[in-house]
N, C-alpha and C positions, 0 to 999 in steps of 0.2 A: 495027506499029512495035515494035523491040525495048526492051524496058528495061534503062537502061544502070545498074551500079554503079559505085559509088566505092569505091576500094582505101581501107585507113589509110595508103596510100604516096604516093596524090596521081594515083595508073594508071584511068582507064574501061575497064572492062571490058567487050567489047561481048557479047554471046551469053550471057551463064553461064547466063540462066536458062530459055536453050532446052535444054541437054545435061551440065546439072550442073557444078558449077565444078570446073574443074582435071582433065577427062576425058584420059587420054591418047588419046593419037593426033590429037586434035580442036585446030588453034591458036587460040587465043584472040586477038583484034586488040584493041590496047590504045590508049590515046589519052590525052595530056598532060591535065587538069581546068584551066579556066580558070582565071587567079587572080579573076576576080569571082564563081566559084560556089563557092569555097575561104573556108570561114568562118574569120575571123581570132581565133586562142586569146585565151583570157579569162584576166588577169590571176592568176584563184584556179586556173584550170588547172596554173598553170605552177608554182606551188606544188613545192618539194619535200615530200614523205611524210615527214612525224616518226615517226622508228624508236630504239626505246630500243636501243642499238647493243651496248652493258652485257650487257641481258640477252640479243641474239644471242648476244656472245662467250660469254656463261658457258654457254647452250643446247648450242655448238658443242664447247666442252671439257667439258662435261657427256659430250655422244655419244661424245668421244674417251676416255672413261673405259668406257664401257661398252664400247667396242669394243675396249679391253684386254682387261679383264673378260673375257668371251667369246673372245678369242683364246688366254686362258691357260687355261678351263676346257676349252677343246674341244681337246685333243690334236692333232689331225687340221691345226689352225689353227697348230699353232707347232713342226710336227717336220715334214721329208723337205723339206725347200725352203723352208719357209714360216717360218724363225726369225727374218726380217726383219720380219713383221707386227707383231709385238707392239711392235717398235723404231719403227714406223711412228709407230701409235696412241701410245706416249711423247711421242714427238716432236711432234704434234700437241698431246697437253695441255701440255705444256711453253710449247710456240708459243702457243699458246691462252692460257696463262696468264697470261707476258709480256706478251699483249695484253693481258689484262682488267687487270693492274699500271697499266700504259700510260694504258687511259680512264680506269681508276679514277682516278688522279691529276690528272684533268681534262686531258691533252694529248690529240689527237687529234679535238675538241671545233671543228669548223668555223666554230661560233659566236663562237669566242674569236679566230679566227685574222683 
């Protein structure tokens, strides 16, 4: 008797663990999971993940600062084609910036809304 898996998509998998999952040339026959062997999510699941979003932004225009940096010290990075890079990276801390304005102010704040 095969042992069957469950996908995280809700698919049975029948065979995987005769010829390794996802073998080409070999199809796989898949099959719908009952909804009564389908465990129903638990309220703390569902939970969104508390992310200080603050200190993303400042992480994100942090990098875009270093990635000027480095495109102005390396030559190679901002002559024969490449004098948009550096424009890039601006443009990012810039963007960047206006964001971190933005939360810092408290808008943006899903809690509030």
């Amino acid at each position: 008797m095969a042992i069957q898996s469950i996908s995280t998509d809700g698919w049975r998998r029948h065979g995987d663990e005769r010829r390794g999952k996802w073998q080409a040339g070999l199809p796989i026959r898949l099959s719908r999971v009952n909804d009564s062997e389908a465990e129903e999510p638990n309220a703390d699941d569902l939970l969104p993940v508390k992310i200080d979003v603050l200190r993303v932004v400042e992480i994100g225009v942090a990098l875009w600062v270093i990635a000027l940096v480095v495109t102005l010290v390396i030559p190679a990075l901002h002559r024969d084609g490449h004098d948009w890079w550096p424009w890039t990276c601006v443009a990012g801390a810039v963007l960047g910036g206006i964001g971190w304005g933005y939360l810092r102010r408290g808008r943006g704040n899903a809690a509030a809304a």
